[in-house]
C-alpha positions as CSV (number, residue, x, y, z in Angstrom):
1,X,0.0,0.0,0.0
2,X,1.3,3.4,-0.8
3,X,1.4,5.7,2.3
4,X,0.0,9.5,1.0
5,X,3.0,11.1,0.1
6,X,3.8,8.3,-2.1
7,X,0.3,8.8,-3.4
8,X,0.5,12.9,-4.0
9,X,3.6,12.3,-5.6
10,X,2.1,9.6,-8.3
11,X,-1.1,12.4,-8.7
12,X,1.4,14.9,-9.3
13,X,3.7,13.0,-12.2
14,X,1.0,11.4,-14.3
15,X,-0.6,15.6,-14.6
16,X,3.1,16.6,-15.8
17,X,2.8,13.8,-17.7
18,X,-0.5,14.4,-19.1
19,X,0.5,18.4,-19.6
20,X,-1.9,19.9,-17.2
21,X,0.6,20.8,-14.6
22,X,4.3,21.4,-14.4
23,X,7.0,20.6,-12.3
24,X,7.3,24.2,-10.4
25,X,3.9,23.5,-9.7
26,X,3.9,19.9,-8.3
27,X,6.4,21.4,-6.0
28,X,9.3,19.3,-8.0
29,X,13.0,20.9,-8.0
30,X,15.5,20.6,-10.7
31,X,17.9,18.6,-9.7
32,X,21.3,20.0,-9.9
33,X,23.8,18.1,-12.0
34,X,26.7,20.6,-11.4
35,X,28.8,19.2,-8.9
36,X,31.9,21.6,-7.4
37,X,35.1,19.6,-8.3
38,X,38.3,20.4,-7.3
39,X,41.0,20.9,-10.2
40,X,42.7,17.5,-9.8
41,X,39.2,16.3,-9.7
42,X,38.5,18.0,-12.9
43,X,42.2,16.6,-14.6
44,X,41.1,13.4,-13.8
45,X,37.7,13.5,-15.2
46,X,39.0,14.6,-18.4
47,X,41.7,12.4,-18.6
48,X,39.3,9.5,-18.2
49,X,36.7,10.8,-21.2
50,X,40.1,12.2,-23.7
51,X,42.6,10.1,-22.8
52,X,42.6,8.0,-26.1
53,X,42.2,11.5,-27.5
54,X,45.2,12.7,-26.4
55,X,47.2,9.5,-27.2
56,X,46.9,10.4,-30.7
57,X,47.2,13.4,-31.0
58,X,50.7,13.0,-29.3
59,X,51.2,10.1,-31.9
60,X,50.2,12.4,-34.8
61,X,52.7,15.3,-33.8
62,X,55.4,13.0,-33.0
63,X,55.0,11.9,-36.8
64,X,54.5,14.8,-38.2
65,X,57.2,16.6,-36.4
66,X,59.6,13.6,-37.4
67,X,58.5,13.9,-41.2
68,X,58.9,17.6,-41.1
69,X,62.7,17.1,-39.3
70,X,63.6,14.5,-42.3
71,X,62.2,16.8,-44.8
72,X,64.9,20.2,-43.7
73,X,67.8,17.8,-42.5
74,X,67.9,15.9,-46.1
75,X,71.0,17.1,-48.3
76,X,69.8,19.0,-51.4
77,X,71.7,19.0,-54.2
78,X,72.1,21.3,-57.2
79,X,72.7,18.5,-59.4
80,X,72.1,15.0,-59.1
81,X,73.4,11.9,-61.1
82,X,72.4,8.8,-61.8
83,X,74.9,5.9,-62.4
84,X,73.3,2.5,-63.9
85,X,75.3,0.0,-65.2
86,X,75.4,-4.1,-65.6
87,X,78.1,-3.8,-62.7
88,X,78.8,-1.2,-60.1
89,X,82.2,-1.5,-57.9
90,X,82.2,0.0,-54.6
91,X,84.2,2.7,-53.8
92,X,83.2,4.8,-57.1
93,X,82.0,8.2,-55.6
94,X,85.2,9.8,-55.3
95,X,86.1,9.1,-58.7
96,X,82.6,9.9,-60.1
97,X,82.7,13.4,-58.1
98,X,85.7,13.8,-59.4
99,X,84.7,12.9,-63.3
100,X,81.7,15.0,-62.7
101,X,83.0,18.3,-60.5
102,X,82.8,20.4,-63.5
103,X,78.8,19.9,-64.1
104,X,78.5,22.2,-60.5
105,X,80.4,23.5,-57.5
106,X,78.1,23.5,-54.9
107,X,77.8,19.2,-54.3
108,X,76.6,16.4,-56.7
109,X,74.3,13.8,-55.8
110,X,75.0,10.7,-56.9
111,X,72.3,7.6,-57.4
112,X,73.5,4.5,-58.1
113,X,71.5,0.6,-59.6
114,X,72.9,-2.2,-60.9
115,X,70.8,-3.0,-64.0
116,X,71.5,-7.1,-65.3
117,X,70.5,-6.9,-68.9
118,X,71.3,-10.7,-69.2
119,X,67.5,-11.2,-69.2
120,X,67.3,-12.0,-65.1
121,X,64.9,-10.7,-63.3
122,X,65.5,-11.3,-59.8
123,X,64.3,-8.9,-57.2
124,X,67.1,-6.7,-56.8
125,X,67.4,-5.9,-60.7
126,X,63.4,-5.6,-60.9
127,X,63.8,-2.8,-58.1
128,X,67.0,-1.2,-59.6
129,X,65.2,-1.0,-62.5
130,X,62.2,0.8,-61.0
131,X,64.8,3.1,-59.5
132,X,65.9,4.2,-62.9
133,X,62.5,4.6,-64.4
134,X,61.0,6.7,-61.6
135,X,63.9,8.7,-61.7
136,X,62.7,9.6,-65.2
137,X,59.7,9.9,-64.5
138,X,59.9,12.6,-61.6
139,X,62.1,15.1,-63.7
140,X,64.3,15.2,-61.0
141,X,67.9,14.2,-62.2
142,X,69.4,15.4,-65.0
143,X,72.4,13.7,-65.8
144,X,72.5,10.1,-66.2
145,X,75.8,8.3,-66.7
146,X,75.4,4.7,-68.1
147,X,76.9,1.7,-69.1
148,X,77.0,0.6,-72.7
149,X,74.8,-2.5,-72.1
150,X,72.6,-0.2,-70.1
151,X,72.1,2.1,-72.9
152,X,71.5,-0.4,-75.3
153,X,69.1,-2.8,-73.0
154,X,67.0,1.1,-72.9
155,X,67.8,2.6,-76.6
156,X,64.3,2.3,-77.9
157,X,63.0,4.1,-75.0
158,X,66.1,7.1,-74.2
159,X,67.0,7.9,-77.6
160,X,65.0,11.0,-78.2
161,X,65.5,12.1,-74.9
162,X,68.8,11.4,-73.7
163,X,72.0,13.4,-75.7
164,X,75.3,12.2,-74.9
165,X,77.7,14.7,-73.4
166,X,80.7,13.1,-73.6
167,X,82.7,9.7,-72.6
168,X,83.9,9.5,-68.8
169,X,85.8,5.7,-69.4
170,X,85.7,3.3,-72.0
171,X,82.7,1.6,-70.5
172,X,80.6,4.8,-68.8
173,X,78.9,7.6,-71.2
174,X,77.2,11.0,-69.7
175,X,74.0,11.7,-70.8
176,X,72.1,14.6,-70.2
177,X,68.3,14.5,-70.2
178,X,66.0,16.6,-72.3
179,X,62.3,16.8,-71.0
């Protein structure tokens, strides 16, 4: 059994409820949801709701602020080469700087792939050999020094392009790229 006040209170919802009365006239309060928090009561509240929020954005400035660090500390060059030939010897780039000081004085970057023309096709020729057509593609070196077997395994393709600027050894041409 409800006691009276129980009773009152029941009368009182199902009239709000059926809009003929409201609450400031049931004698209903608002309740109040603020609660007074303290500020390490506050920090902790929001680090419980954001913390997965603030994990990434940490995570995306981190990359970004590595990317952007990578992108001013690379060297840039004035010129760049690109060496490709059926077999590269370590130990080159002093002699190939020094072949190639005249095309500029303030540094030469040099890009070197071993291209097999034999007909293999193992991974590291298949990637050499995207190395040497991307680099074509982008626009970004000009000078191209190259093998014999090199040329010839690419004639078809480099003839109208490439214009030979003059013989560095008896194996290795210079070629200079016209876009």
């Amino acid at each position: 059994m409800m006691n009276n006040k129980e009773y009152d209170e029941m009368i009182a919802l199902k009239k709000i409820k059926q809009g003929t009365s409201t609450a400031e006239d049931a004698g209903f309060e608002e309740p109040d949801f603020e609660v007074e928090q303290s500020g390490g009561d506050k920090v902790k509240n929001f680090w419980y709701h954001h913390k997965w929020k603030v994990f990434a954005a940490i995570g995306v400035l981190f990359v970004l602020s590595v990317m952007i660090w990578q992108f001013t500390e690379r060297e840039h060059f004035d010129t760049e080469v690109f060496i490709a030939a059926t077999t590269l010897e370590d130990g080159n780039e002093a002699y190939y700087k020094a072949e190639l000081a005249d095309l500029d004085e303030n540094g030469i970057g040099l890009w070197f792939a071993t291209i097999k023309t034999d007909g293999s096709n193992d991974q590291f020729t298949a990637t050499n050999k995207q190395k040497f057509i991307i680099s074509l593609q982008t626009k970004r070196t000009e000078y191209y020094v190259l093998d014999d077997d090199v040329y010839a395994f690419y004639e078809e393709q480099l003839k109208d392009s490439f214009v030979k600027v003059r013989v560095l050894s008896n194996e290795f041409t210079l070629y200079k790229v016209n876009y």
